[in-house]
C-alpha beads as a LAMMPS data file, in Angstrom:
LAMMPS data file: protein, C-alpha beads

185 atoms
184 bonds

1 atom types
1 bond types

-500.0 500.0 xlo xhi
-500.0 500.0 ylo yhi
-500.0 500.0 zlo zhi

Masses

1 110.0

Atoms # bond

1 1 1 0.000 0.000 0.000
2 1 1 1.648 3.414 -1.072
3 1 1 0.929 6.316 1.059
4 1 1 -1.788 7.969 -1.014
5 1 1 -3.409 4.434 -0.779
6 1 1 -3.033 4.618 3.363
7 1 1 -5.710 8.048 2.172
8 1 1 -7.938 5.588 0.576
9 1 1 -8.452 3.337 3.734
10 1 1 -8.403 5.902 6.095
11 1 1 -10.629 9.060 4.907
12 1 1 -13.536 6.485 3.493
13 1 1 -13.396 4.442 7.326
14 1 1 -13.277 8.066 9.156
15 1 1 -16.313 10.060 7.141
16 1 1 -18.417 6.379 7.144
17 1 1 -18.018 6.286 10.723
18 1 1 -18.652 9.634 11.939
19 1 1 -21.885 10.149 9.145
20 1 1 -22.448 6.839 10.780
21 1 1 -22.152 8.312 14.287
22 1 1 -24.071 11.889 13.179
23 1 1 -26.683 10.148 11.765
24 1 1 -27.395 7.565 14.625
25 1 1 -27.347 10.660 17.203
26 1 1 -30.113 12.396 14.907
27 1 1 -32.414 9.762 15.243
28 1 1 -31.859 8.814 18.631
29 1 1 -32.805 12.609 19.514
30 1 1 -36.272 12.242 17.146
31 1 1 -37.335 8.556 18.415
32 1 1 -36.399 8.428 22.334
33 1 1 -37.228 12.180 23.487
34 1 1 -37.314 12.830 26.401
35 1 1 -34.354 12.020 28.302
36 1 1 -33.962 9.042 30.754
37 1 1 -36.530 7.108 29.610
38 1 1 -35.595 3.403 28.536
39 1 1 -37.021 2.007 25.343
40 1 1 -36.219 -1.637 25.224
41 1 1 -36.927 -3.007 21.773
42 1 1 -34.430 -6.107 22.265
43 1 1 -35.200 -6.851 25.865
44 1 1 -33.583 -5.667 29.018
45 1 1 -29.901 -6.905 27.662
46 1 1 -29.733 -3.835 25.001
47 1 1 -32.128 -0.496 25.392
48 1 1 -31.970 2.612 24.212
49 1 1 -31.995 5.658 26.646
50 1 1 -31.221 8.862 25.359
51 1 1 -29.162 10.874 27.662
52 1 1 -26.574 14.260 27.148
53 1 1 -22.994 13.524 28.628
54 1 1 -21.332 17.253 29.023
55 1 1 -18.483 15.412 30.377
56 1 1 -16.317 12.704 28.707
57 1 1 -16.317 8.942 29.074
58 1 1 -17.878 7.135 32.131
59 1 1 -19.826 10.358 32.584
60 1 1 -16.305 12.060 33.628
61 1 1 -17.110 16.027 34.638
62 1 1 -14.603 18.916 35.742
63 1 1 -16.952 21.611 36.268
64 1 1 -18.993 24.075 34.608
65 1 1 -15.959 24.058 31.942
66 1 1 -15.830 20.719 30.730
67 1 1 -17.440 20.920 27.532
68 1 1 -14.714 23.452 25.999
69 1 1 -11.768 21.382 28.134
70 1 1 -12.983 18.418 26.459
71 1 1 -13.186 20.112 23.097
72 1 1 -9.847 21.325 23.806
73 1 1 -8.291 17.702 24.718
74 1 1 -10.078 16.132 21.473
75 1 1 -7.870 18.561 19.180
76 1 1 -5.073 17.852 20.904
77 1 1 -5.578 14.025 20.774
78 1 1 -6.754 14.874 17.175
79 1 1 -3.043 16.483 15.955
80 1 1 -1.103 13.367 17.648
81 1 1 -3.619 10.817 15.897
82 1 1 -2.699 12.702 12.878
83 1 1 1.211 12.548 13.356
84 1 1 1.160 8.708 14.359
85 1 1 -0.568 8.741 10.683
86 1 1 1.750 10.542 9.317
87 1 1 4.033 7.514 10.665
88 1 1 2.605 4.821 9.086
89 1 1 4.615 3.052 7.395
90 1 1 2.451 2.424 3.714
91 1 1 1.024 -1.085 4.126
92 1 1 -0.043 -1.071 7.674
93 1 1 -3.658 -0.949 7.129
94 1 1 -4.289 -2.144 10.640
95 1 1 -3.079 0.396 11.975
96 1 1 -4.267 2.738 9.347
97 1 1 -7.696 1.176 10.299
98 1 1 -7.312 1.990 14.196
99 1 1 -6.489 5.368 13.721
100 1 1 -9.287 6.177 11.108
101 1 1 -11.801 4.334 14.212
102 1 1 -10.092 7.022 16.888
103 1 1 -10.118 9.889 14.576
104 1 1 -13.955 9.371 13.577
105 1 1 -15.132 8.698 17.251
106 1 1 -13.437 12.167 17.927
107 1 1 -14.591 14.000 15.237
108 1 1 -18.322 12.281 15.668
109 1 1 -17.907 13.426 19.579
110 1 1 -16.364 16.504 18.832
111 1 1 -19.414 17.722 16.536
112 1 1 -21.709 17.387 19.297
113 1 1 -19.290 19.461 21.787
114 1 1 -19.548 21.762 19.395
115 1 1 -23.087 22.081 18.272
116 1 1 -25.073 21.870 21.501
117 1 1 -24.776 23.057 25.268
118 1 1 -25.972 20.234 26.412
119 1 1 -23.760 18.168 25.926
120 1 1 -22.546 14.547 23.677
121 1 1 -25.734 12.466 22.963
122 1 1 -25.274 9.049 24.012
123 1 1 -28.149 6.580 23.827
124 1 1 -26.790 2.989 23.627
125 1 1 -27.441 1.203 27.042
126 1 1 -26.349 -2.427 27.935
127 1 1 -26.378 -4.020 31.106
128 1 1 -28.599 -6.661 33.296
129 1 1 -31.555 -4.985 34.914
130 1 1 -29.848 -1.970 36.964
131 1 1 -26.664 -3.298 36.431
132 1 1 -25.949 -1.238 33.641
133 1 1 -22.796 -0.148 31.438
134 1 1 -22.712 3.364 30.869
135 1 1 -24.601 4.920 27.854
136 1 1 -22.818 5.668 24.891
137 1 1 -22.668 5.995 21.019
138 1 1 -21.014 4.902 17.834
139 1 1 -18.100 7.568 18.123
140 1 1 -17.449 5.666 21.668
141 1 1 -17.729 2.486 19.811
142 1 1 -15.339 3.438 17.130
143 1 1 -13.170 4.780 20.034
144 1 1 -13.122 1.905 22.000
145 1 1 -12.131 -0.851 18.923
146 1 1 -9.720 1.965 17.209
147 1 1 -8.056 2.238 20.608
148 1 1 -7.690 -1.695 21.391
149 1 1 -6.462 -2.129 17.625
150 1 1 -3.955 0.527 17.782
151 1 1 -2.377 -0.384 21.085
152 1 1 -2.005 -3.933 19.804
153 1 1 -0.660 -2.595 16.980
154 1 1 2.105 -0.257 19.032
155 1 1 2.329 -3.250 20.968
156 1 1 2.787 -5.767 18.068
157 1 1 5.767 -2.481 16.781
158 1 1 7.273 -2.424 19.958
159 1 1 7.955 -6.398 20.055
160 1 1 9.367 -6.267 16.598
161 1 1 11.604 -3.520 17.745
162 1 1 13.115 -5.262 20.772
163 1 1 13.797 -8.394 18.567
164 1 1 15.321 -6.734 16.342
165 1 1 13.124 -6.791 13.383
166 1 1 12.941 -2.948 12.612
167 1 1 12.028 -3.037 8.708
168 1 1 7.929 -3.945 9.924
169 1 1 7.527 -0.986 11.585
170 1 1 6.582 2.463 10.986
171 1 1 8.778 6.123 12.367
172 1 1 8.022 6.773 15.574
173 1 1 5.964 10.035 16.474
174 1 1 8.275 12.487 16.093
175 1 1 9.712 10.599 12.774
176 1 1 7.478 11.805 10.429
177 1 1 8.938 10.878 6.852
178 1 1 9.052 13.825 4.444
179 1 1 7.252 11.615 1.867
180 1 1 4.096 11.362 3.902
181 1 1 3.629 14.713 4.959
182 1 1 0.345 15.608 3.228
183 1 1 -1.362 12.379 2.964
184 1 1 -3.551 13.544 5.791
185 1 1 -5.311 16.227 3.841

Bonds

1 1 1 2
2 1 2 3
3 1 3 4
4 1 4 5
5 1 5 6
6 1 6 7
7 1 7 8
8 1 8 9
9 1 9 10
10 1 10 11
11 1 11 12
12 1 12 13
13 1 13 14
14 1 14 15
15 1 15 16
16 1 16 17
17 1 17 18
18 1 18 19
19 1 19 20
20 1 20 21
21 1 21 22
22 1 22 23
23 1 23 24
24 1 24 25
25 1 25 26
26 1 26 27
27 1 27 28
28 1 28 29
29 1 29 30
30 1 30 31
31 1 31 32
32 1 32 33
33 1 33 34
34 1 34 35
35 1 35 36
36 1 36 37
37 1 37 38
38 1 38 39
39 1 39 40
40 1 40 41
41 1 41 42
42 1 42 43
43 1 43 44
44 1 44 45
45 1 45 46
46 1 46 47
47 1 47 48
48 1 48 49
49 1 49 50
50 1 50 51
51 1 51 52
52 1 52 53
53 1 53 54
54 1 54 55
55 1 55 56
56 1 56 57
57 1 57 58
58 1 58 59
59 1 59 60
60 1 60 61
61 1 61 62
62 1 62 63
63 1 63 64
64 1 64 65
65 1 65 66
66 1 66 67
67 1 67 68
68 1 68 69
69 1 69 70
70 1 70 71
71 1 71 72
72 1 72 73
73 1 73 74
74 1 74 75
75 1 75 76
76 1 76 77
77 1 77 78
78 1 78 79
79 1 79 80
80 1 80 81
81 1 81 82
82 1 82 83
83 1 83 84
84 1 84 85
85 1 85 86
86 1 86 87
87 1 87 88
88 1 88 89
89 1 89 90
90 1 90 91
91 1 91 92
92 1 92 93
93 1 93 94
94 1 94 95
95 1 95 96
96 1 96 97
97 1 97 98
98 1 98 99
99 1 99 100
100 1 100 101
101 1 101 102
102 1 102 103
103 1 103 104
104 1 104 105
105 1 105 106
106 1 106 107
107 1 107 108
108 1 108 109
109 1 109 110
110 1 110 111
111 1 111 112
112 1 112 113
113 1 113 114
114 1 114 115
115 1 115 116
116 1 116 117
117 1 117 118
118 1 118 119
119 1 119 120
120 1 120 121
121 1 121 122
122 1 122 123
123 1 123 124
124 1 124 125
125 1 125 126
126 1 126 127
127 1 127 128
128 1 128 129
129 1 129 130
130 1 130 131
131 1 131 132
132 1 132 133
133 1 133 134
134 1 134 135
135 1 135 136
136 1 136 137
137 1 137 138
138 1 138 139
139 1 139 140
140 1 140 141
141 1 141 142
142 1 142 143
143 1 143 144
144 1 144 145
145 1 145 146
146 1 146 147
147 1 147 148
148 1 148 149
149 1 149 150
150 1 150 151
151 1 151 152
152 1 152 153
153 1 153 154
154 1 154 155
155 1 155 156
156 1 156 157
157 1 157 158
158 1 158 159
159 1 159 160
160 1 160 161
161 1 161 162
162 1 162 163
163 1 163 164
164 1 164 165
165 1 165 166
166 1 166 167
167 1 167 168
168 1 168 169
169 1 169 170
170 1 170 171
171 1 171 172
172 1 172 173
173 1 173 174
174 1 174 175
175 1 175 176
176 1 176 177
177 1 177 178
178 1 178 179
179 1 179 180
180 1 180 181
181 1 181 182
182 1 182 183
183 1 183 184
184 1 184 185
């Protein structure tokens, strides 16, 4: 896979996703108003609540700033996803893959940061009765897999490194190669 090729794996995988993600949030706001109330279409094992999270994951809050220190964390963690893509070596479409996951649960989070007051709408909820995970989206599901499949993936680098088989893996962070500067946009 050449480097504009890493472009054609990554861009489709992060707009599907976060349309995906937009789209999914749209409807959950139109079919399960108001808040709090479970709808459970597949049983007690899978409803769908709709509730606003103006904090991050798990429901995480630091005050009546969080949605614009959260907005500012996602860019951040947006420019280093974009460097370790940079990074990739052409031909590591797992990892290509993982970030394009991370990137569009970011962007698909981000969007709703940005757009409303209230906060992220999240409206997936799985559990057992009132044992229950906490309530999320697809951007948390992209998240989530992206995030497992690129620490395996730095993992899976970081073993080939110590045993001395460099040539599988791509420039650290900081190692951007001048030939893949670009492929981003």
């Amino acid at each position: 896979m050449q480097s504009r090729s890493k472009a054609l794996l990554f861009w489709p995988v992060l707009v599907l996703v976060a349309l995906l993600d937009v789209a999914t949030k749209a409807i959950a706001v139109q079919a399960l108003s108001p808040q709090r109330v479970p709808h459970d279409p597949l049983g007690n094992l899978v409803r769908f609540t709709l509730v606003y999270n103006p904090g991050a994951a798990f429901g995480l809050h630091v005050g009546p700033q969080s949605r614009w220190i959260f907005t500012a964390l996602t860019i951040v963690a947006l420019v280093i996803l974009g460097r370790l893509y940079l990074a990739t070596r052409p031909g590591d479409r797992v990892r290509v893959l993982a970030l394009a996951l991370v990137c569009a649960g970011a962007v698909g989070n981000l969007f709703d940061r940005l757009r409303s007051t209230m906060g992220v709408v999240d409206f997936i909820d799985v559990g057992f009765g009132d044992a229950r995970w906490p309530t999320f989206n697809v951007a948390d599901m992209a998240v989530s897999v992206g995030a497992v499949l690129l620490a395996w993936v730095l993992w899976q680098e970081d073993r080939a490194i110590a045993n001395g088989a460099v040539g599988g893996t791509s420039a650290p962070l900081g190692g951007v190669r001048p030939a893949d500067q670009g492929d981003l946009v």
